[in-house]
C-alpha positions, 0 to 999 in steps of 0.5 A: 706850178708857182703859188701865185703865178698865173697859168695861161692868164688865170689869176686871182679871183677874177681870173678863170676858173681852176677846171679851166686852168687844170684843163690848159695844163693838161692839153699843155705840150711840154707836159703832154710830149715826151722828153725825144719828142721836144725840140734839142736845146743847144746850137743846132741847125737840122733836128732829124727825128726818124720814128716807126709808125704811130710813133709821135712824129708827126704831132712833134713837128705840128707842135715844134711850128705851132711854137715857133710861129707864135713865139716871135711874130712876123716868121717865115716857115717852109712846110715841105711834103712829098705832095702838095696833098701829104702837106695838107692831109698830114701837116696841116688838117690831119689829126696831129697837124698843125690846125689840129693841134693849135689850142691858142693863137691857132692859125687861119688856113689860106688854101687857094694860097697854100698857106697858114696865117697866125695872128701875130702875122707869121705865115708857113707855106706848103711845098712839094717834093715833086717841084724843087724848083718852087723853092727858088725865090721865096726865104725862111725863118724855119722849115718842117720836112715831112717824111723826107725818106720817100721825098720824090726828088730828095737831094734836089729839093733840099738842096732848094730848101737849103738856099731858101734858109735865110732868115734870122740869126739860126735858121733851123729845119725839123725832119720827121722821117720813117728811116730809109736808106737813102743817100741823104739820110744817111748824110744828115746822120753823119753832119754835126750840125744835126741832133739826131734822135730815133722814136718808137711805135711802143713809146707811143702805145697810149694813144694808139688803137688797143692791140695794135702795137702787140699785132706789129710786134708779132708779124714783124718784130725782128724783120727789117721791115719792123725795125724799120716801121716800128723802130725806127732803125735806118737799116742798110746792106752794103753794096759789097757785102756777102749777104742781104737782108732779103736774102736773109729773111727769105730763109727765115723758119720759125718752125726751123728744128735741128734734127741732126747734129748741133753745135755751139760755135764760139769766138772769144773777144780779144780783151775783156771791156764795155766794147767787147762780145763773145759771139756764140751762135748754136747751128744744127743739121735739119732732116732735109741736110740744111743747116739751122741756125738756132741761136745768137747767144753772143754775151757783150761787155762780159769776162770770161767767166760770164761767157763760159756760163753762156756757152754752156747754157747753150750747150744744155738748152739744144742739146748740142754734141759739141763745142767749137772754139776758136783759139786764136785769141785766147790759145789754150786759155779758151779752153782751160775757161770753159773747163773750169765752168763746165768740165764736160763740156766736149771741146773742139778748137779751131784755129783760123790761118785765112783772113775773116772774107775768105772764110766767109765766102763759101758759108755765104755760098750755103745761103745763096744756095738755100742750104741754110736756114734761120730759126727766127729773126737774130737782129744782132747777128744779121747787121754784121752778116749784111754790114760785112765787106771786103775790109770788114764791118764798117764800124771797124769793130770785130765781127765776133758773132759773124766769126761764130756763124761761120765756124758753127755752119763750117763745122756742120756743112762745109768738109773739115779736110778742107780750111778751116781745120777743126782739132781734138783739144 
């Protein structure tokens, strides 16, 4: 800070003491939040911050309406939970609420009014997601929406909200959220009138109870149910796609072992660049005739002297009996590539002569049939198998470890007179 300025009014020799200036600046937000949990600079008008548990959410909405409504006097502010009792428990008088929070200017809490009262005259009303219709009539500066992914009528009650957004020259709303997939997140996502940013349970380990974050992380690092909590991921299958992820985490074997053979499937990318990925994927045959899938050893944004080495890196650390390489791309260069990386390497090329969905579907049809197992969680590899449709994945993108999947577990499982063909090189 600035030699002679003045901190929260201390100043000179008849200001406050220094303990007591050191004291402001350390419960100070801009110096106590971290850089996501500040609000955007910019023109804005939706902040959606989707965090896992414990991840600092709900201080950073507190923190974001306590320096709203002392900043200007005379605001108008909605504070919208799934229940009247959520706003109260969490927003307002739970341990990183609004009144707990509040150092300076802390506001009175009108209950039987459903209402908080600053000093300066700005008023933040509670509301429920259970009654849209308490919406109509009254009119806002700034509203804070508090996990919006489990709101009992959430398209209904924002749509109210929406209205009621009326006031000054940028009315602006704060969403903190656990990710769900539900329609309106996933439209909130897309509108460019939104600053979208995503916090983690581990950003916050500080403050939260010793061994916590370890013990998540290992029940549920990986799974949906983890990305989700933790990370703060919005994580989605496609009506129309060939797998699920509670299919896939049904299959889910830590303790999987390959005790037969094992192959490194590998589906070179079309061009070298940032945006590009190898997809390898290791499978073998356990005891019982299932397949194992063992690895996603995909390598992203390499040349081919990179992937080769990862190819080969698997190959040694399974113990694989073999290489199966889709030509198509690359022709006899695929192969020539991971010859000059590792000559020993045994290398069968198969070369694709149906579309990516039809060579999908009878691999799929193993997991249906719980014919296929995965030895761990493979995050990567499981959003393209649940992100892929009839046209492909929706980002548009090339489903190289997907193809990889599909060649490994046709080589293993599915009869080899049948398409698609494997050859000798």
């Amino acid at each position: 800070m600035g030699g002679s300025t003045p901190v929260d009014g201390a100043a000179g020799d008849g200001g406050a003491p220094a303990e007591a200036c050191l004291r402001r600046f350390l419960h100070d937000w801009r110096f106590l939040g971290r850089p996501e949990q500040m609000a955007p600079e910019g023109d804005w008008r939706v902040w959606l911050m989707m965090g896992g548990r414990g991840s600092g959410k709900t201080r950073a909405g507190a923190e974001w309406v306590q320096a709203t409504a002392t900043a200007t006097a005379g605001l108008r502010i909605a504070l919208v939970a799934e229940t009247l009792g959520d706003a109260r428990e969490v927003m307002v008088d739970g341990v990183s609420g609004i009144c707990a929070i509040a150092r300076r200017m802390a506001p009175d809490f009108e209950a039987s009014r459903r209402r908080l009262v600053w000093p300066n005259g700005s008023i933040a009303q509670i509301f429920s997601s259970e009654d849209p219709e308490s919406l109509r009539g009254p009119q806002f500066h700034a509203a804070w929406c508090d996990e919006l992914g489990k709101w009992r009528h959430p398209q209904e009650t924002f749509d109210m909200l929406q209205f009621a957004l009326r006031l000054g020259e940028q009315p602006r709303m704060l969403v903190t959220t656990t990710p769900r997939p539900i329609p309106l997140l996933k439209a909130l996502t897309g509108e460019p009138s939104t600053v979208l940013r995503r916090i983690r349970t581990v950003d916050n380990a500080d403050n939260l109870s010793a061994g916590f974050v370890a013990a998540m992380q290992a029940r549920y690092g990986g799974t949906r149910l983890g990305r989700q909590e933790l990370g703060g991921e919005m994580i989605a299958d496609r009506t129309d796609g060939l797998w699920s992820r509670e299919r896939i985490e049904a299959l889910v074997r830590r303790d999987g072992a390959a005790t037969g053979r094992i192959v490194v499937a590998v589906d070179p990318p079309a061009a070298a660049g940032r945006q590009s990925c190898c997809g390898i994927v290791v499978a073998g045959l356990a005891a019982d005739g299932r397949g194992v899938v063992l690895a996603d050893a995909s390598v992203e944004g390499a040349g081919p002297a990179v992937w080769a080495q990862a190819v080969s890196r698997a190959y040694r650390r399974f113990g694989a009996d073999r290489v199966v390489a889709e030509i198509n791309q690359g022709g006899d260069m695929v192969a020539a590539v991971l010859a000059s990386v590792d000559p020993s390497l045994p290398v069968s090329s198969v070369r694709a002569t149906r579309g990516k969905w039809l060579r999908a579907e009878p691999v799929a049809a193993l997991y249906e049939q719980g014919r296929v197992v995965h030895a761990g969680h493979f995050p990567a590899l499981e959003d393209q198998m649940c992100d892929f449709g009839p046209e492909g994945l929706s980002s548009g993108r090339s489903p190289d470890r997907l193809d990889a999947l599909v060649w490994a577990l046709t080589a293993l499982m599915i009869d080899t007179g049948a398409e698609p063909r494997v050859r000798e090189l």
